[in-house]
N, C-alpha and C positions, 0 to 999 in steps of 0.2 A: 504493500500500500504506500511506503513512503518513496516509491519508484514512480508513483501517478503522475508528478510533475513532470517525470523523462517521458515516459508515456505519448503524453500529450504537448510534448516541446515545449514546456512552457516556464516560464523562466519569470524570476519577480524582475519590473522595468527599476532603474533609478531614477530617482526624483519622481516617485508617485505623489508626495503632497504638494508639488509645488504644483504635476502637471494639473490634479485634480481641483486645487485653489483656482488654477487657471479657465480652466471648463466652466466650474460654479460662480465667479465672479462673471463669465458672460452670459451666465443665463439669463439674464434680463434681454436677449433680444427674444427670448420664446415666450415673453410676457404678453400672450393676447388672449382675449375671453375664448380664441375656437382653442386652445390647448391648455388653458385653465378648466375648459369643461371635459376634455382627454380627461386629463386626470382627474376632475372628479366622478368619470365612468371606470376609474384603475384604483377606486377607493373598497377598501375590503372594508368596510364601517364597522366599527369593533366595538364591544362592549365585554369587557374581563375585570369587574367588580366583582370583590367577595361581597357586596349586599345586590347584588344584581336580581330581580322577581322575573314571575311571568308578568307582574304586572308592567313594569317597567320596560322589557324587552317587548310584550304586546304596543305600546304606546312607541317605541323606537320605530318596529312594523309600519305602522299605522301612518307615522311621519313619511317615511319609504314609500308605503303606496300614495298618499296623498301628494309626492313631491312635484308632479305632473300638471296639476289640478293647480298648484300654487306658482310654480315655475312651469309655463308648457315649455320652452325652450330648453331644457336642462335634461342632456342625460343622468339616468340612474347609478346607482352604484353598481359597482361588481359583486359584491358580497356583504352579506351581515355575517359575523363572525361573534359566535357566545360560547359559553362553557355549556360542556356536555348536556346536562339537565335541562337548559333552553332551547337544545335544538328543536326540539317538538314542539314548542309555541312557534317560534320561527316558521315551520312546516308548515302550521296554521292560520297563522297570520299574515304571512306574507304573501299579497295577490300580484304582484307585478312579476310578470315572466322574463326570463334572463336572466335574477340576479341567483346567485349562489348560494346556499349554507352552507357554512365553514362553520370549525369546532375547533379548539384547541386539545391536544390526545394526550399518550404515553405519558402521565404524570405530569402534565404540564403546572411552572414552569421549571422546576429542575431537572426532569426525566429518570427519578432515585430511584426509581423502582425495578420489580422484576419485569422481564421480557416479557413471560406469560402475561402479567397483568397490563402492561402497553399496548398487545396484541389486543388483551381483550375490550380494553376500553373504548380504543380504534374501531372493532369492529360492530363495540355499541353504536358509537355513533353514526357509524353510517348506518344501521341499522332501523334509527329512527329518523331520517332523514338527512342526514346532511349530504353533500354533495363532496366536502373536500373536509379534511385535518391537516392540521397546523402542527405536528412535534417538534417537540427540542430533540437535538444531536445529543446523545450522554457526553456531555462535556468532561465529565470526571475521568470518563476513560477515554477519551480523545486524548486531553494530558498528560495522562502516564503513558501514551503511545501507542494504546491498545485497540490498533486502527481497524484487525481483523474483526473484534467484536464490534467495533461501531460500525462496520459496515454490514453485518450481520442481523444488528439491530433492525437498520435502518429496512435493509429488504424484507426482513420479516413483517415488519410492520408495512411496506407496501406491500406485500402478498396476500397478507389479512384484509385489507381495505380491496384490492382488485383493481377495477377501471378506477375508481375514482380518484380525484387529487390527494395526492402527499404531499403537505410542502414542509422541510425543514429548515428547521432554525436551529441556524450555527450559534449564535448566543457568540458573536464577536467580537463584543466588550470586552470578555473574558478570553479570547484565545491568544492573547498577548501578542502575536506580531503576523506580519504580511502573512509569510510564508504556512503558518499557521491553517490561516484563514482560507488561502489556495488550496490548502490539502482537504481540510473541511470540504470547502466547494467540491472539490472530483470525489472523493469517497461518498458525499450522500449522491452527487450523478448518478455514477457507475453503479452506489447502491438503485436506484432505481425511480429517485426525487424528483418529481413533477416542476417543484419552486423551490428553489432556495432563499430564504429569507435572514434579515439581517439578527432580528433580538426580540423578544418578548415582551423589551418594555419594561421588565419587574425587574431589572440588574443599571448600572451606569458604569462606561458609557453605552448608548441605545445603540441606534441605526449613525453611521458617517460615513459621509462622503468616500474617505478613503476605503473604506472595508467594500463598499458597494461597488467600487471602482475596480477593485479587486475580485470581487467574484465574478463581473461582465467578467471582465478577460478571462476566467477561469471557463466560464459558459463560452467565449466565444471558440475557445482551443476545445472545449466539449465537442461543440457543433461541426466545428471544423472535422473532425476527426470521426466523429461519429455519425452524423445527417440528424442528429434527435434533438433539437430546441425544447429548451430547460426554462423554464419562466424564473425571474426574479423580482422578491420583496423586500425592499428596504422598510423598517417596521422601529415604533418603539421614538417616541420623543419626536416626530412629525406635525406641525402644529400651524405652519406658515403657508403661504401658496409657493412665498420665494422659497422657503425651503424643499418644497415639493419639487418646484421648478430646476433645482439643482441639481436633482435626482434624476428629472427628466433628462438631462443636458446629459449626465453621465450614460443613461444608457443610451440612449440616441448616438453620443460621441463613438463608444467602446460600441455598440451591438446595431446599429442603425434601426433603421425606423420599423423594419420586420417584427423587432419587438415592441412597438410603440402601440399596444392596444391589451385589451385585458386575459387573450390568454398567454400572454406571454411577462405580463408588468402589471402590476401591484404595489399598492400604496395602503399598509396596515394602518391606522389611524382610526381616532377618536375622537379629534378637538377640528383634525382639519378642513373639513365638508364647510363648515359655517365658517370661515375663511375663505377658501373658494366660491363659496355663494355671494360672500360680500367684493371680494373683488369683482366677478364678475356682474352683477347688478347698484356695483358703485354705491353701497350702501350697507351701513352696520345690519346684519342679519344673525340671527342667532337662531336657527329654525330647527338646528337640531340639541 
């Protein structure tokens, strides 16, 4: 596993923060309402509160379907995204067609637990409707080097789920440097990951620039090599449009615009939807 990088020819560039400052500082020329509202169709709409209800995620729903009625102009989101025990309100509630149910799985957010019960949790949820899971990477055995069982994991856990989306989260904050974060990237590939996503959110640092920058090019030596496009999530402390918009810049820059729609790009987020609704209708919005 630690030979993935030869593999796939791929090699860490120099001066990755300077080129990535570079990218994100000009994202302001893709500051226009038709790609402010991209991305709020590549928003996976999240909600991961420990007081989280049916009541509450019903009322999220309800904002969702009514978002048309209130904005006709305004694509939907790609996904609402709860913890296991909401996905079946989710299923119920939600009447606009296209968007997704996503779940967070495998003991999320640490992944401590045994294989067996990540397996089975995964296969709860799709079971009650979701469409895709969100797992952490066992981070703990990524860092002692135990790259055969994280990859192990990982495939189990997509072969439990089937067709549906896996996306993993490398939890990048924590894998302490570039080279790290690349090998993460190709081991849940090769494991058999639908998305690779940046963080959970529940650790600091979240989702950066640099780590996302890093795993396109990981995805792009994927693709290259294999013909199988890998979607990616930067996720976790997303709250801006310009922030979002930075994101965009990178993957457009590194993977071009093939990725530029939702099944391949994903924006995990909470706060950011009522950000992009006010930029784009020029006006303080708070709708969700």
């Amino acid at each position: 596993m630690e030979n993935l990088t030869d593999k796939y020819s791929l090699s860490l560039e120099e001066g990755i923060e300077q080129k990535v400052k570079v990218i994100a500082n000009n994202s302001h020329q893709y500051f226009n309402p038709e790609n402010l509202k991209l991305l709020f169709r590549l928003l996976d709409l999240t909600s991961l509160n420990t007081d989280d209800t049916e009541t509450f995620i019903t009322r999220l729903c309800t904002k969702v379907n009514r978002l048309g009625t209130h904005y006709e102009d305004m694509p939907n989101v790609a996904a609402i995204c709860v913890y296991p025990p909401l996905v079946e309100t989710v299923k119920k509630e939600l009447e606009v067609e296209g968007i997704q149910i996503a779940s967070v799985g495998g003991n999320f957010p640490t992944s401590q637990t045994y294989l067996s019960v990540k397996k089975t949790e995964c296969k709860e949820i799709i079971n009650h409707g979701a469409d895709e899971v969100d797992v952490v990477l066992p981070v703990a055995l990524f860092l002692e080097g135990k790259y055969e069982e994280v990859y192990r994991e990982i495939e189990e856990i997509k072969e439990a789920i089937g067709q549906k989306k896996l996306k993993v989260i490398l939890e990048t904050g924590m894998l302490n440097d570039y080279r790290h974060i690349q090998l993460a990237s190709l081991i849940a590939m090769e494991a058999g990951a639908d998305f690779i996503k940046t963080s959970t959110g529940k650790v600091e640092p979240a989702a950066s620039y640099d780590a996302v920058y890093v795993m396109a090019q990981a995805i792009k030596a994927f693709y290259k090599q294999t013909g199988r496009p890998t979607g990616i999530k930067p996720a976790g402390g997303i709250s801006t449009a310009a922030d979002a918009l930075s994101y965009y810049a990178i993957v457009h820059e590194v993977l071009g615009d093939q990725w530029l729609n939702s099944s391949l790009f994903r924006i995990g987020a909470s706060r950011l939807a009522n950000d992009l609704l006010s930029h784009i209708r020029e006006a303080d919005i708070q709708y969700f």
